[in-house]
PQR file with spaces between the fields and no chain letter, atoms N, CA, C, O and H, PARSE charges and radii, in Angstrom:
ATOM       1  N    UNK     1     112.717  150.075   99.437 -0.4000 1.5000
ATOM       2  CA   UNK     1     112.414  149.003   98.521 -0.0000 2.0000
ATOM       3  C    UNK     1     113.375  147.843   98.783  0.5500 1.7000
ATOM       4  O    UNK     1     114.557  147.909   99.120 -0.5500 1.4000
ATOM       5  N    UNK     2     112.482  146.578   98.515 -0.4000 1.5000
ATOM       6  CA   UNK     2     113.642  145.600   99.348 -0.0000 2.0000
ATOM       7  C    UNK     2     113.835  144.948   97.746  0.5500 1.7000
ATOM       8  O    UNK     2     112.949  144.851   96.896 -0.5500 1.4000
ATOM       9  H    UNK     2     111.522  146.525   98.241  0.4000 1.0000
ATOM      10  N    UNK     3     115.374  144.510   97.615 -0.4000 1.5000
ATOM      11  CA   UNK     3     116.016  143.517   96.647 -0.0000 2.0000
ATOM      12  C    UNK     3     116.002  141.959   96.568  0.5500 1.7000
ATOM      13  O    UNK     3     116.683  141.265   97.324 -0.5500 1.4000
ATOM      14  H    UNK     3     116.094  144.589   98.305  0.4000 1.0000
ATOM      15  N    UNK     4     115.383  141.580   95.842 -0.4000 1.5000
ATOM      16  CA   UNK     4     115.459  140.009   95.395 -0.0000 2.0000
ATOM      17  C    UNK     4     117.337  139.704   95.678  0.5500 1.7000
ATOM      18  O    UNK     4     118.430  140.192   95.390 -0.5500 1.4000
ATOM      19  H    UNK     4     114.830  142.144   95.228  0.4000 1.0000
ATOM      20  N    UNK     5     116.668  138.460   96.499 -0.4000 1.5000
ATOM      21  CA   UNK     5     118.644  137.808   96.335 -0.0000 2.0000
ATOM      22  C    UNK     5     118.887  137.338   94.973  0.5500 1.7000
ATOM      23  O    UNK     5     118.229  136.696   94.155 -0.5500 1.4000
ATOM      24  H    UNK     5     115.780  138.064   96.733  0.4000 1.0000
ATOM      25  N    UNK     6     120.172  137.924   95.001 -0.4000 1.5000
ATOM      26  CA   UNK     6     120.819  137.716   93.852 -0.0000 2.0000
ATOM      27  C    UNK     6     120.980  136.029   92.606  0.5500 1.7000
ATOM      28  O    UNK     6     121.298  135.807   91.437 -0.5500 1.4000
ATOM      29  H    UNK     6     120.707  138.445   95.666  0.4000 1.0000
ATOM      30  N    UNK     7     120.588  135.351   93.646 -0.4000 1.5000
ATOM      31  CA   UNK     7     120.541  134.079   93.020 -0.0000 2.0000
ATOM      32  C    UNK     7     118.979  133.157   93.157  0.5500 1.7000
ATOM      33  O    UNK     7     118.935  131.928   93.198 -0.5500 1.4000
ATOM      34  H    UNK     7     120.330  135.531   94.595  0.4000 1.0000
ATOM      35  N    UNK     8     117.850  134.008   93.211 -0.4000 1.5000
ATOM      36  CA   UNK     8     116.777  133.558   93.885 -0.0000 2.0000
ATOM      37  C    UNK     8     116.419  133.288   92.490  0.5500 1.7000
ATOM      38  O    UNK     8     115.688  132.306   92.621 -0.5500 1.4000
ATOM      39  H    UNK     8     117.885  135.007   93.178  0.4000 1.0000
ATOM      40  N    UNK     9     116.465  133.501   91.450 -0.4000 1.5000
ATOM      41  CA   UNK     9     115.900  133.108   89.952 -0.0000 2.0000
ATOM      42  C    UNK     9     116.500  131.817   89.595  0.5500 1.7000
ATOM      43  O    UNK     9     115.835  130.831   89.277 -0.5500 1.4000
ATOM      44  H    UNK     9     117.058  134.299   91.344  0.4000 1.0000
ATOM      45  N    UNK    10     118.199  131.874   89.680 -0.4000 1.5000
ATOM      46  CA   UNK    10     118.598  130.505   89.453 -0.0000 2.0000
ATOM      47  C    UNK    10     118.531  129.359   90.453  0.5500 1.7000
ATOM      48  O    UNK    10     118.804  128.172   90.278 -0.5500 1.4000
ATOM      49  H    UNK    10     118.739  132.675   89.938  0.4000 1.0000
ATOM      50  N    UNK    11     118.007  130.140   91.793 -0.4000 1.5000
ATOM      51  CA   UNK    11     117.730  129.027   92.492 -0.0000 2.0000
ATOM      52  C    UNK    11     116.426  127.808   92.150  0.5500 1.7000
ATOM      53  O    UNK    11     116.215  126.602   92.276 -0.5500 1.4000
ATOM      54  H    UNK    11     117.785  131.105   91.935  0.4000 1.0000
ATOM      55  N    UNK    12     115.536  129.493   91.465 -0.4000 1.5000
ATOM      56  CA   UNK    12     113.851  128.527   91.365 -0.0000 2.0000
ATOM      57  C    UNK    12     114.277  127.384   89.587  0.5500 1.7000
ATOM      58  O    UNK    12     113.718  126.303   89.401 -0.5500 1.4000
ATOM      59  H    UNK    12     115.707  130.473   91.362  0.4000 1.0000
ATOM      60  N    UNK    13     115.013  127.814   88.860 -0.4000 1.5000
ATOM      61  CA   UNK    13     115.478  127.112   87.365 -0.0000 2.0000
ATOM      62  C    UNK    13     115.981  125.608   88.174  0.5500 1.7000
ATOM      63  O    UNK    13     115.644  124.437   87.998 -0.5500 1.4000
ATOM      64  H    UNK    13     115.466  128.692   89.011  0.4000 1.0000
ATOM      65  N    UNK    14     116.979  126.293   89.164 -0.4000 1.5000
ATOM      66  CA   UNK    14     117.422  124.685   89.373 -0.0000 2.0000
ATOM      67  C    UNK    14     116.550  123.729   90.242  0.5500 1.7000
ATOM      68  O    UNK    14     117.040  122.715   90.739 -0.5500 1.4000
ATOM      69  H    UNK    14     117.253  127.245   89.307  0.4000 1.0000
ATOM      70  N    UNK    15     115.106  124.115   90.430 -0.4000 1.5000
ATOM      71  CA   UNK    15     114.378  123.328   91.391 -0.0000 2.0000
ATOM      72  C    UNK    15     113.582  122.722   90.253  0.5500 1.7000
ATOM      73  O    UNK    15     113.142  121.575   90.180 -0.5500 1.4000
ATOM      74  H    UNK    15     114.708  124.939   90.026  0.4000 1.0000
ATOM      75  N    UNK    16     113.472  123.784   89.313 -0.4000 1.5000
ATOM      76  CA   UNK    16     112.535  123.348   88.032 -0.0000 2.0000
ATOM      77  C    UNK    16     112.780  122.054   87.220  0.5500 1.7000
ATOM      78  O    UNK    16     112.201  121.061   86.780 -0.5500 1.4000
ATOM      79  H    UNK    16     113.829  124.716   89.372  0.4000 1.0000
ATOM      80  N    UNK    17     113.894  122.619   87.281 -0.4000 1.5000
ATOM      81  CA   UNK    17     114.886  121.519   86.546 -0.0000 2.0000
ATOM      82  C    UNK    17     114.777  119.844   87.068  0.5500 1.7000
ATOM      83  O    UNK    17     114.277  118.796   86.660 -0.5500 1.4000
ATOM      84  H    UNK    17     114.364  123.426   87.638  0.4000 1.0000
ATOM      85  N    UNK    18     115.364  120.201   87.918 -0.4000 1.5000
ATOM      86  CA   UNK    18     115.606  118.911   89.084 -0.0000 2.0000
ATOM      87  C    UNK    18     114.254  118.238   89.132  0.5500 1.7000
ATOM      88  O    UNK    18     114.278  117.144   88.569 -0.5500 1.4000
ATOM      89  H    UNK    18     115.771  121.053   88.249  0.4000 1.0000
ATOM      90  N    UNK    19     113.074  118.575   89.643 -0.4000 1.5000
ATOM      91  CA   UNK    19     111.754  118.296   89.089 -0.0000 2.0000
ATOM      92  C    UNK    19     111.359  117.630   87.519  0.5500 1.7000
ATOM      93  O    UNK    19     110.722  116.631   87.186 -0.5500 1.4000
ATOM      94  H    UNK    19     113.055  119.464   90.101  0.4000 1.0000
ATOM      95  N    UNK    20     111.891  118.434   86.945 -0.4000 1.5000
ATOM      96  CA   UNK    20     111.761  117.996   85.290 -0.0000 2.0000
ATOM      97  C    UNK    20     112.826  116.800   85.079  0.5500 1.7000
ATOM      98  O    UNK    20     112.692  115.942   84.206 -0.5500 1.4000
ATOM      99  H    UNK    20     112.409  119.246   87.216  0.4000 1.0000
ATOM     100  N    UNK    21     113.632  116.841   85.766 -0.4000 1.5000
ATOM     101  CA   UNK    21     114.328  115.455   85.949 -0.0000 2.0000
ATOM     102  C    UNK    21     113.985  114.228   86.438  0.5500 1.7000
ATOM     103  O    UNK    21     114.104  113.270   85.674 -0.5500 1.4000
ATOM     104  H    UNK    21     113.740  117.538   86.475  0.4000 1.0000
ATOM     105  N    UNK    22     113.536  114.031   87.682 -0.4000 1.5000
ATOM     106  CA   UNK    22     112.544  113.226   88.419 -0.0000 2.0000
ATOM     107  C    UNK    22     111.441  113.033   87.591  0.5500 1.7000
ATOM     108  O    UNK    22     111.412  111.922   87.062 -0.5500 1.4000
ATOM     109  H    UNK    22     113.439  114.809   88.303  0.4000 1.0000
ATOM     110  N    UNK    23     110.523  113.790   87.324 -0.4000 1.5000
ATOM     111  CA   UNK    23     109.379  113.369   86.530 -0.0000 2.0000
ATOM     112  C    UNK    23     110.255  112.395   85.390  0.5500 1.7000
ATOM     113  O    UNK    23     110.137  111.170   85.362 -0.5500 1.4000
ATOM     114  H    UNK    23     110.547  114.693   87.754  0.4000 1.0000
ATOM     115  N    UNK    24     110.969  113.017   84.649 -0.4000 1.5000
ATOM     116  CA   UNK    24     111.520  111.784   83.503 -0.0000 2.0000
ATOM     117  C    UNK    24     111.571  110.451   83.944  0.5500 1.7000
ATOM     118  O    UNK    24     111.002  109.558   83.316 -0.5500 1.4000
ATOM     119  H    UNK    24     111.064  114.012   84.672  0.4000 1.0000
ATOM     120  N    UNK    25     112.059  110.293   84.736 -0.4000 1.5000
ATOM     121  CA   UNK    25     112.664  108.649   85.355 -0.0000 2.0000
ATOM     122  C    UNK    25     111.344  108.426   86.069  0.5500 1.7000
ATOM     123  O    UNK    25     111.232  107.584   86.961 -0.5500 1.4000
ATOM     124  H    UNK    25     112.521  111.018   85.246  0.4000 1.0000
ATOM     125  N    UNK    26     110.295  109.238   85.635 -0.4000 1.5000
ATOM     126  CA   UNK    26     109.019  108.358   86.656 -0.0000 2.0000
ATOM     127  C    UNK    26     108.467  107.303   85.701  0.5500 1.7000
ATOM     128  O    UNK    26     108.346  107.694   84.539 -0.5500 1.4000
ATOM     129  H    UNK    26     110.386  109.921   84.911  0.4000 1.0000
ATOM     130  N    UNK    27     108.074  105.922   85.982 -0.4000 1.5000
ATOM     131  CA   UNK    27     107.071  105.188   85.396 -0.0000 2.0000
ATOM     132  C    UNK    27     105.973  104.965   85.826  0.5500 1.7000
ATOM     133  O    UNK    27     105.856  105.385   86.977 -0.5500 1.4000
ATOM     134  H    UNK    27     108.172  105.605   86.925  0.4000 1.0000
ATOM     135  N    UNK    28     104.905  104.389   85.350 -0.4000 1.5000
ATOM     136  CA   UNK    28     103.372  104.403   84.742 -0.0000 2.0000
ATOM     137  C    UNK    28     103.153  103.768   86.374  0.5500 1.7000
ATOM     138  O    UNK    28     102.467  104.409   87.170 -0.5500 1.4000
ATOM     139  H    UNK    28     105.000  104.048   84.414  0.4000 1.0000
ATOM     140  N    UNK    29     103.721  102.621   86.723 -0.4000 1.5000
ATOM     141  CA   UNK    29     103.275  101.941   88.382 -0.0000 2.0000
ATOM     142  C    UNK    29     103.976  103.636   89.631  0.5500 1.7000
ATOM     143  O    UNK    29     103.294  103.959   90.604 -0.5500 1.4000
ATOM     144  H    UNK    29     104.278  102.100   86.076  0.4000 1.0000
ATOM     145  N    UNK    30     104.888  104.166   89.396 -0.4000 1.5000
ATOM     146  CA   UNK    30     105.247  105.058   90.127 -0.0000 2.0000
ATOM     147  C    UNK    30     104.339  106.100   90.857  0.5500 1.7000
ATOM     148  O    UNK    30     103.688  106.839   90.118 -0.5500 1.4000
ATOM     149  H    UNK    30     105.441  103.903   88.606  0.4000 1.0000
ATOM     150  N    UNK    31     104.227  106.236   92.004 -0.4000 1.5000
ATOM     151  CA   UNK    31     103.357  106.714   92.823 -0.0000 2.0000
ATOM     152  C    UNK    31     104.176  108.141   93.138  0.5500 1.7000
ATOM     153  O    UNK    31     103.550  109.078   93.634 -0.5500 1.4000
ATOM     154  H    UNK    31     104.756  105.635   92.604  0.4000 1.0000
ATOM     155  N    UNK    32     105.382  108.247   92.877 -0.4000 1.5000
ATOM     156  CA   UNK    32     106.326  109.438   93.213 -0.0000 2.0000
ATOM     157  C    UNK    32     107.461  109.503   92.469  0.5500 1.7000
ATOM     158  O    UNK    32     107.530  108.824   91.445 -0.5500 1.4000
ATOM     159  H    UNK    32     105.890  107.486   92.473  0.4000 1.0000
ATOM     160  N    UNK    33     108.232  110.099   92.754 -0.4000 1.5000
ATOM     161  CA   UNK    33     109.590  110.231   91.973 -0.0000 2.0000
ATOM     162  C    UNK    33     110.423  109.740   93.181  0.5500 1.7000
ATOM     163  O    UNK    33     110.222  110.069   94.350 -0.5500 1.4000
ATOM     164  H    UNK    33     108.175  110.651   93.586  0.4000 1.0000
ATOM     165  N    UNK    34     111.496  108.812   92.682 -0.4000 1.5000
ATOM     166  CA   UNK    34     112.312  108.392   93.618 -0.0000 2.0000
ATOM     167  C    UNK    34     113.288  109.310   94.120  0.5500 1.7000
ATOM     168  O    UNK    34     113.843  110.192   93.464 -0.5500 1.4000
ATOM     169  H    UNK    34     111.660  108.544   91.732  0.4000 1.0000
ATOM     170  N    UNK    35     113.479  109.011   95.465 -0.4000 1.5000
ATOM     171  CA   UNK    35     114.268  109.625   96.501 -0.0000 2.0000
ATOM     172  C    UNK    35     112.983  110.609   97.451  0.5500 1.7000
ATOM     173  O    UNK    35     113.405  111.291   98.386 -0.5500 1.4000
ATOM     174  H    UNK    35     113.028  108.295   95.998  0.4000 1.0000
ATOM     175  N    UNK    36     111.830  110.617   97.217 -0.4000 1.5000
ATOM     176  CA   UNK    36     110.733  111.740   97.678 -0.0000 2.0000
ATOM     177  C    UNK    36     110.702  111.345   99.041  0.5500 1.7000
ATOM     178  O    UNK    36     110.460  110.164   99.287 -0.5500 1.4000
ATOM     179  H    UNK    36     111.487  110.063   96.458  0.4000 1.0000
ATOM     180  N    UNK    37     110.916  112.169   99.992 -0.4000 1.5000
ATOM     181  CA   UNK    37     110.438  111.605  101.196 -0.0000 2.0000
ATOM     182  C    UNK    37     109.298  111.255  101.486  0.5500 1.7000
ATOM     183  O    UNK    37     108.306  111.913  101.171 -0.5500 1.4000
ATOM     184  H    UNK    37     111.113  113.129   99.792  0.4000 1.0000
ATOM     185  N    UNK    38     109.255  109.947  102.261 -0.4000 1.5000
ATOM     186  CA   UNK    38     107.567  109.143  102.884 -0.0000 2.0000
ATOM     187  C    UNK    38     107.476  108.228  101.502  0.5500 1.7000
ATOM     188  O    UNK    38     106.318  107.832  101.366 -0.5500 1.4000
ATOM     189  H    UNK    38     110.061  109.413  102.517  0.4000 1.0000
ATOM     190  N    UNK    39     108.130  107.888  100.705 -0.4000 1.5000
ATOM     191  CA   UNK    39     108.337  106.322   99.726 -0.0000 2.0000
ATOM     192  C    UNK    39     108.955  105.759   99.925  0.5500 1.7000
ATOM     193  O    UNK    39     109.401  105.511  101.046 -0.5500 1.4000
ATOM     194  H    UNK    39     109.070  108.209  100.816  0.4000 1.0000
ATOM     195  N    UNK    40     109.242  105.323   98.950 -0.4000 1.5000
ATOM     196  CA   UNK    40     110.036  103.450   99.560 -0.0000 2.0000
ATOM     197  C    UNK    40     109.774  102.747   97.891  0.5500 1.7000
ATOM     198  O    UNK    40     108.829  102.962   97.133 -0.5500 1.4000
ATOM     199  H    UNK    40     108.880  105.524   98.040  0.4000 1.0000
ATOM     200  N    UNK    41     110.965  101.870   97.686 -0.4000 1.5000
ATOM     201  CA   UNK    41     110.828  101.372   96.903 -0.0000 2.0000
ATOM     202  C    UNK    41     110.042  100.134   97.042  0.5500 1.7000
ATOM     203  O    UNK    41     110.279   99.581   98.116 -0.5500 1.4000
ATOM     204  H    UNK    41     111.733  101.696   98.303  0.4000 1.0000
ATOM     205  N    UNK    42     109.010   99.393   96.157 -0.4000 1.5000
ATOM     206  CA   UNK    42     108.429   98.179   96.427 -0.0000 2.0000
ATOM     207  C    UNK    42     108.373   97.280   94.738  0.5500 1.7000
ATOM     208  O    UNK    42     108.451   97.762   93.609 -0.5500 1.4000
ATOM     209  H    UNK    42     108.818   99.842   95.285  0.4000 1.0000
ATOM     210  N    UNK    43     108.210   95.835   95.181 -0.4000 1.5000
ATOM     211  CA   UNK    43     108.026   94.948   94.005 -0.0000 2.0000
ATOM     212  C    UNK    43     107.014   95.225   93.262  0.5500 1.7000
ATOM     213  O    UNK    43     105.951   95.269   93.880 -0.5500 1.4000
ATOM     214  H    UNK    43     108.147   95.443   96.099  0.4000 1.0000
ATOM     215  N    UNK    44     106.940   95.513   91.694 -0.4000 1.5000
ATOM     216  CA   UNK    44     106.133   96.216   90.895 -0.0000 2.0000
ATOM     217  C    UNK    44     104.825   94.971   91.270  0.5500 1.7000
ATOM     218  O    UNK    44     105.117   94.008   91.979 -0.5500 1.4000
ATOM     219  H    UNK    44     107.804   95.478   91.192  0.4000 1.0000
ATOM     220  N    UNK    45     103.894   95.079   90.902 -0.4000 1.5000
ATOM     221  CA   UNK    45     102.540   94.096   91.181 -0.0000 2.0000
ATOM     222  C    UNK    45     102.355   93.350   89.793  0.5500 1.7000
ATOM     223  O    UNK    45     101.979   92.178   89.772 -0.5500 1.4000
ATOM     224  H    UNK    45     103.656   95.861   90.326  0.4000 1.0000
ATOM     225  N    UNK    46     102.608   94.008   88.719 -0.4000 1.5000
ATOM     226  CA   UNK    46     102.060   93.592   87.469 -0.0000 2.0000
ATOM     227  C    UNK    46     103.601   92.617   86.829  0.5500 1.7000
ATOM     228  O    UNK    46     103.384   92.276   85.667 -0.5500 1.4000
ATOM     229  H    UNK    46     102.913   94.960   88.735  0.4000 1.0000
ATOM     230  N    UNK    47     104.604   92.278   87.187 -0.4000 1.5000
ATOM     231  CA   UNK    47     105.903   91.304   86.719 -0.0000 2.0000
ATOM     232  C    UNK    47     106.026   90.701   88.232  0.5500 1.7000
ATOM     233  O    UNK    47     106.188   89.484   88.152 -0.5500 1.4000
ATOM     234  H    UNK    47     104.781   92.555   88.132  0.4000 1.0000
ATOM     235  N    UNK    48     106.012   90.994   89.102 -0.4000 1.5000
ATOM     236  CA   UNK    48     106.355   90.099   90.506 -0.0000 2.0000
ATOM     237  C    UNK    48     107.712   90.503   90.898  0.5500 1.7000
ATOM     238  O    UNK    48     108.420   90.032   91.788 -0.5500 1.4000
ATOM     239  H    UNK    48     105.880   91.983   89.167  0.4000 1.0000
ATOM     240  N    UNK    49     107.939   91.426   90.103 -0.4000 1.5000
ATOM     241  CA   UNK    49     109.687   91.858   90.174 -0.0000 2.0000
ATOM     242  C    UNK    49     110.644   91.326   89.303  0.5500 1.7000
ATOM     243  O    UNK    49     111.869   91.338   89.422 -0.5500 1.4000
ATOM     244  H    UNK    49     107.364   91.809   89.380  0.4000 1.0000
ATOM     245  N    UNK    50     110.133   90.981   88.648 -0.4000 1.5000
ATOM     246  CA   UNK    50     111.151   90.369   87.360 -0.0000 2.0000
ATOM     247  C    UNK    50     111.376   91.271   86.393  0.5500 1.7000
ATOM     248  O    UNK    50     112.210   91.015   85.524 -0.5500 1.4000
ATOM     249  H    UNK    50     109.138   90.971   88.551  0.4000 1.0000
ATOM     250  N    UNK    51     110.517   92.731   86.385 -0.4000 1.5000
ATOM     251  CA   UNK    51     111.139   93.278   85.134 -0.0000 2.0000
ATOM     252  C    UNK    51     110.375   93.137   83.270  0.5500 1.7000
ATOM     253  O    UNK    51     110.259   93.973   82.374 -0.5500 1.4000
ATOM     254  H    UNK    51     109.840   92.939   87.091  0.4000 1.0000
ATOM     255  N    UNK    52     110.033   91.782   83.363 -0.4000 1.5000
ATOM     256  CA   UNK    52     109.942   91.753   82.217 -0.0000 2.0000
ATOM     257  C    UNK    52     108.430   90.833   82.121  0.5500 1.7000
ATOM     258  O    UNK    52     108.149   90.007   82.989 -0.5500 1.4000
ATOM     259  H    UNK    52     110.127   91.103   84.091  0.4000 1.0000
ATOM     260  N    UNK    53     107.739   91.052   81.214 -0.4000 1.5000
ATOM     261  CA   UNK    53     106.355   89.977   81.030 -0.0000 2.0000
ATOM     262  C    UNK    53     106.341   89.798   79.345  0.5500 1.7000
ATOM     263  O    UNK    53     106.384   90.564   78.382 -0.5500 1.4000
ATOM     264  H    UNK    53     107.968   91.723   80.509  0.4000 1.0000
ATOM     265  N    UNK    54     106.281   88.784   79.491 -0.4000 1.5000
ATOM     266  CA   UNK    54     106.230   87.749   78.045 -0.0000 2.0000
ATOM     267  C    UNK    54     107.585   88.298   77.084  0.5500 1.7000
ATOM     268  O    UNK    54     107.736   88.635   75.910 -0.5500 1.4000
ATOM     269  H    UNK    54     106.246   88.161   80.273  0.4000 1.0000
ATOM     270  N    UNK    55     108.351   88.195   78.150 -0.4000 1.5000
ATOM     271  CA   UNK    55     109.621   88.638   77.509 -0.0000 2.0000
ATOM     272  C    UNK    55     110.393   89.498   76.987  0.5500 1.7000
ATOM     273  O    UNK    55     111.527   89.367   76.527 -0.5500 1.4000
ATOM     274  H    UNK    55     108.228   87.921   79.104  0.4000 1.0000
ATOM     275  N    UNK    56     109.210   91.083   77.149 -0.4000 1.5000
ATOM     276  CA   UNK    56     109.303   92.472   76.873 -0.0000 2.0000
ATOM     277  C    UNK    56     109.410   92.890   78.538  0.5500 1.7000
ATOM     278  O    UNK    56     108.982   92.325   79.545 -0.5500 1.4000
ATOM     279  H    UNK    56     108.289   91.190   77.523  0.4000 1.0000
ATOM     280  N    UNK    57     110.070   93.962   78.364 -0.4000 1.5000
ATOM     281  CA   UNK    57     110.368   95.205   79.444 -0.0000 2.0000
ATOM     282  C    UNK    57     109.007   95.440   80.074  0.5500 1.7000
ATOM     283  O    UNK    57     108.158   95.869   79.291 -0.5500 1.4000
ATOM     284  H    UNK    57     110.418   94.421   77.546  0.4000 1.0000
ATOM     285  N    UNK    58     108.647   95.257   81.263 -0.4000 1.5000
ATOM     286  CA   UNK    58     107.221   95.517   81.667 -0.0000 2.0000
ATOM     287  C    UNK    58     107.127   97.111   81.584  0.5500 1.7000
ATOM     288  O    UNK    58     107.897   98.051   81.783 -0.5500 1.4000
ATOM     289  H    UNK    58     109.336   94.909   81.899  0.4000 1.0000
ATOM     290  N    UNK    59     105.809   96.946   81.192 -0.4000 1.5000
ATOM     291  CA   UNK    59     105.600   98.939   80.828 -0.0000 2.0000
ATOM     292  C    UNK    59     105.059   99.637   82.575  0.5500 1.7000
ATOM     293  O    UNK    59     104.971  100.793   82.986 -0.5500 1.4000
ATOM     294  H    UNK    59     105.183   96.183   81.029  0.4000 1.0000
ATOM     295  N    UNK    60     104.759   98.115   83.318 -0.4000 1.5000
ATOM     296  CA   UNK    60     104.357   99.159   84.914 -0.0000 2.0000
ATOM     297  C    UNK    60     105.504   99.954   85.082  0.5500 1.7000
ATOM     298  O    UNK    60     105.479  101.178   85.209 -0.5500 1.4000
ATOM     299  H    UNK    60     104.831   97.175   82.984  0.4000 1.0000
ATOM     300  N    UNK    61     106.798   99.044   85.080 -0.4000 1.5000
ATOM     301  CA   UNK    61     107.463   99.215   86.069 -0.0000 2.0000
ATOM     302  C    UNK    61     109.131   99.901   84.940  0.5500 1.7000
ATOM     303  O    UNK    61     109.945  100.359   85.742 -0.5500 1.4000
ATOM     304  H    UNK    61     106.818   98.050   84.977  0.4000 1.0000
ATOM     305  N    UNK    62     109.579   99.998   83.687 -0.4000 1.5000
ATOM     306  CA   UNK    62     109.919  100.091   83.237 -0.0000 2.0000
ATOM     307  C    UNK    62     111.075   99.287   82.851  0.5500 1.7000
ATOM     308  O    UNK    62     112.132   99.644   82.331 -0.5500 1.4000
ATOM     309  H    UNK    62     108.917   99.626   83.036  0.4000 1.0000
ATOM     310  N    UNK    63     110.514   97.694   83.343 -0.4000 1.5000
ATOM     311  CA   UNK    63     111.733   96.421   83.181 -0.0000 2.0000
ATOM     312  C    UNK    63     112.646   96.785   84.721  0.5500 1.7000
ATOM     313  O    UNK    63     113.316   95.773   84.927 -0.5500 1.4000
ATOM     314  H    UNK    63     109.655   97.404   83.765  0.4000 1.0000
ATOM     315  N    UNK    64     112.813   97.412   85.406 -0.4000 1.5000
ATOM     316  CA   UNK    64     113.503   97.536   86.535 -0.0000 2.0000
ATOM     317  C    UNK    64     112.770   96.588   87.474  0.5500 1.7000
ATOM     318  O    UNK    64     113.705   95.891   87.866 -0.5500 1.4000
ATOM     319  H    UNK    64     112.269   98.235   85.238  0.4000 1.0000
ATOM     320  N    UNK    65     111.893   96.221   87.957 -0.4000 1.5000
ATOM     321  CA   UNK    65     111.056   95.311   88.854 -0.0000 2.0000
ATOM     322  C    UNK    65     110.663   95.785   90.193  0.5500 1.7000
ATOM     323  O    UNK    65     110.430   95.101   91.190 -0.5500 1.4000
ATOM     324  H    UNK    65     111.133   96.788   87.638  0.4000 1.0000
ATOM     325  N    UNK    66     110.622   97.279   90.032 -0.4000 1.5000
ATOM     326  CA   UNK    66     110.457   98.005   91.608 -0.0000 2.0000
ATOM     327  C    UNK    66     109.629   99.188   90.751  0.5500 1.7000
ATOM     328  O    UNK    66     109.682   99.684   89.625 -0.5500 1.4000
ATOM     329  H    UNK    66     110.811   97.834   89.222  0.4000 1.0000
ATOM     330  N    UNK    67     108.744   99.350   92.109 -0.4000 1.5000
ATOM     331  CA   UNK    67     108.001  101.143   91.566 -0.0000 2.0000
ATOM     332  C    UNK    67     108.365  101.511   93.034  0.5500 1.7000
ATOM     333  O    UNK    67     108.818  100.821   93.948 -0.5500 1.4000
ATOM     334  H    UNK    67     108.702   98.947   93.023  0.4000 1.0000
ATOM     335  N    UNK    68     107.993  102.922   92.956 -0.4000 1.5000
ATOM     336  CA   UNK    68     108.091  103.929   94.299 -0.0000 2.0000
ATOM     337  C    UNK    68     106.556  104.011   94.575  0.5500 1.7000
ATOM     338  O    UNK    68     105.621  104.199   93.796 -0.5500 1.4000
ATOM     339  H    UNK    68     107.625  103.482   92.214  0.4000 1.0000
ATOM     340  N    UNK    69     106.591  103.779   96.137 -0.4000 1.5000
ATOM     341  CA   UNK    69     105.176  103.906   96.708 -0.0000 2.0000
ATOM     342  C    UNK    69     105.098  104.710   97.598  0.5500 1.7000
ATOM     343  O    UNK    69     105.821  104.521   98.577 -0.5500 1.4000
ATOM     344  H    UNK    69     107.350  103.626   96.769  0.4000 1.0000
ATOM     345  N    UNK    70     104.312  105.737   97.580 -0.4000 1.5000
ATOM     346  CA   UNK    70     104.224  106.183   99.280 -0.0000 2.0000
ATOM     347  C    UNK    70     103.887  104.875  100.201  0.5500 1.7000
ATOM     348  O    UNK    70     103.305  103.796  100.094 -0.5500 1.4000
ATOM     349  H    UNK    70     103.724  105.891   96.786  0.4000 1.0000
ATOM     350  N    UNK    71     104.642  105.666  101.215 -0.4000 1.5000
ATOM     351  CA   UNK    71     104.496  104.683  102.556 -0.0000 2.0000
ATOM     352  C    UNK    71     104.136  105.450  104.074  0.5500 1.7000
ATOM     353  O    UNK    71     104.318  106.662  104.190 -0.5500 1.4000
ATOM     354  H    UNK    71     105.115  106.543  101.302  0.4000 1.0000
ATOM     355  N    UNK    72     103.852  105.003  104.688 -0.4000 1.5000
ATOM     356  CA   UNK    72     103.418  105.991  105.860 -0.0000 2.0000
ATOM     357  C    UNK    72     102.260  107.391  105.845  0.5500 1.7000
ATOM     358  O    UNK    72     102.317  108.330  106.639 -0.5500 1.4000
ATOM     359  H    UNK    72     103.704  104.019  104.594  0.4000 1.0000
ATOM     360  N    UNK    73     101.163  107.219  104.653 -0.4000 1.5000
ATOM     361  CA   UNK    73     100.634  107.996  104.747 -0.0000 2.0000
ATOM     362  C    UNK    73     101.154  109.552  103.918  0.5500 1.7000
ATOM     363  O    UNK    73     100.693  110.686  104.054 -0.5500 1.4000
ATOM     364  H    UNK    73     101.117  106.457  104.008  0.4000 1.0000
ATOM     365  N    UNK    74     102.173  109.101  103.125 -0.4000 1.5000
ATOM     366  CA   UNK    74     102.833  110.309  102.391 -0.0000 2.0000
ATOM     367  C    UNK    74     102.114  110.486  101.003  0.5500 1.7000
ATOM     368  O    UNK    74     102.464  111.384  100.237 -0.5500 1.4000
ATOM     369  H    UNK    74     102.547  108.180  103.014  0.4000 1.0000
């Protein structure tokens, strides 16, 4: 009978996790979670990169003025 490694449970919690982290910081224009390989950060479409429209926090992009896009077919 073969044994599970000893840390293979807290390995899969901390992937879970880390995931459940990324998803948080995703916004509504976000195509991925940042840092994902094959994205790229780009100028949100709906503020022009400013962040903000009619003087509120744009809801594409979360007032930051960049979303994550795949790029290259990712």
């Amino acid at each position: 009978m073969r044994n599970k490694a000893p840390n293979s449970q807290s390995t899969k919690s901390r992937s879970n996790a880390q995931m459940q982290a990324a998803n948080s910081m995703l916004n509504p224009g976000d195509e991925a979670a940042p840092g994902t390989p094959g994205t790229g950060d780009d100028i949100c479409p709906e503020c022009h990169g400013k962040g903000r429209i009619n003087g509120t926090p744009c809801p594409n992009c979360g007032g930051g003025g960049t979303i994550t896009r795949a790029i290259g077919g990712a």
